[in-house]
N, C-alpha and C positions, 0 to 999 in steps of 0.2 A: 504494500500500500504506500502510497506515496504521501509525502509530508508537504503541505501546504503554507507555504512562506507565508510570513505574517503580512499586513501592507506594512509602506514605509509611513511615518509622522505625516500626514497632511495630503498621503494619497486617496485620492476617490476610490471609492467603494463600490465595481462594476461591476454586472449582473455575470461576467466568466469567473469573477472572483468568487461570491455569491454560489454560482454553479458547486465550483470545486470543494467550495464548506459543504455544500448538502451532499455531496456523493460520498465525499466522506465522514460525516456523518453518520452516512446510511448505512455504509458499508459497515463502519465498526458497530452498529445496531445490528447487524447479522449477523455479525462471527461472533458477541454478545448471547445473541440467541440460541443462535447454534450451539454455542457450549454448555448452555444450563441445561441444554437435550439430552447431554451426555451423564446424566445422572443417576445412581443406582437406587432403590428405598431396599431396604434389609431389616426387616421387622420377626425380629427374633423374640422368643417366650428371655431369655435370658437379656438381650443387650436391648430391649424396647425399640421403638423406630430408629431408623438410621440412617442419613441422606449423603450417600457419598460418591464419591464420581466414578463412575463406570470401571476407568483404569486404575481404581481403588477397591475396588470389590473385586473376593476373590468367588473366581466360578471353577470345578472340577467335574469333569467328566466321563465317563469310563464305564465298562462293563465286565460281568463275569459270568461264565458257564456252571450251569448246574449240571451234576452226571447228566450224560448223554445216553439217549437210550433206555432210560428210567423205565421201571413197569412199574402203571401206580391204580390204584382204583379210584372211585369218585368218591371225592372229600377227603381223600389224604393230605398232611401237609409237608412239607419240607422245610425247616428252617436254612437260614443263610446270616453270615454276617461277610462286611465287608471292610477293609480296612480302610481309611482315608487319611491317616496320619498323616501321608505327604503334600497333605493338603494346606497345610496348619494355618485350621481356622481358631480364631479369637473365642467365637461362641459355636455353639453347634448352629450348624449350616441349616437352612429350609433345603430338604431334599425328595425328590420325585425319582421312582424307581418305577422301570417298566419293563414287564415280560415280554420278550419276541422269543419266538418260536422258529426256530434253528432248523427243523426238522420237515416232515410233509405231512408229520400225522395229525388228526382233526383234533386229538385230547392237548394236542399241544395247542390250539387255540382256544381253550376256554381254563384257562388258569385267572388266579389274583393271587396278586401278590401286595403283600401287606407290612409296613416297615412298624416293628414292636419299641423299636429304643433308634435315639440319633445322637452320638455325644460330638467331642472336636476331633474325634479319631475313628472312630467304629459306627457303622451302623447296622445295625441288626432287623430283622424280619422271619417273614414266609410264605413259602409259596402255597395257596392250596388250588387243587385240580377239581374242577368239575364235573370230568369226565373220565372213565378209566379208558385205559390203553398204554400201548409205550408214550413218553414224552422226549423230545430233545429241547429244553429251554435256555434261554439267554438272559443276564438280569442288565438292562441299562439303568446307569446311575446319572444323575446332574443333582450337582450341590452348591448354591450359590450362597455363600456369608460373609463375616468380617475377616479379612485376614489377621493373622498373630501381628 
């Protein structure tokens, strides 16, 4: 962006001069704008609301395989934990876990899975089936909180 010379003492005040104040102006009102977009909210049971800038929130991502090939009947469950230590969040993270189904078989599309504990390191759950048959499932993880 370019800087706009001041006038000199006793110079007229001409509508190019005029111009080049409002453009920038304007300009610095958008890159203004633009950056308060960049903002996170992280509303944790432990750290209360939190407003802080996108590339200040930490997000992690990742998944893990449950045995593959599993024979399970309907309403069994499986627990799981996962590690996230390398994450090192500040408080426990808001985190959304979801089953995909690895495999072809139909018991493998009717699972839930459900997270029991979420601390700054581990989070724990399970999975229960709806239906019996073999299953192949997959657990996707996203955890987004305060960093340490």
């Amino acid at each position: 962006m370019s800087i706009i010379t001041p006038p000199d003492r006793g110079q007229p005040i001409d509508v190019p001069y005029i111009s080049q104040m409002t453009t920038a102006i304007n300009n610095l009102s958008e890159q203004v704008n633009a950056s308060s977009e960049k903002y996170t909210t992280v509303y944790s049971r432990e750290a209360q609301k939190q407003n802080l800038r996108t590339s200040d929130t930490k997000f992690y991502a990742s998944f893990f395989d449950l045995p593959q090939q599993l024979q399970v009947s309907q309403g069994d469950t499986r627990e799981f934990s996962f590690d996230i230590s390398a994450a090192n969040f500040k408080y426990a993270p808001i985190v959304t876990v979801t089953p995909v189904n690895t495999g072809t078989s139909n018991a493998s599309n009717d699972v839930l899975a459900v997270l029991s504990s979420i601390t700054t390191s581990r989070i724990d759950g399970f999975v229960r089936f709806n239906s019996s048959g073999q299953v192949d499932i997959a657990i996707n993880v996203i955890a987004i909180g305060v960093p340490e």
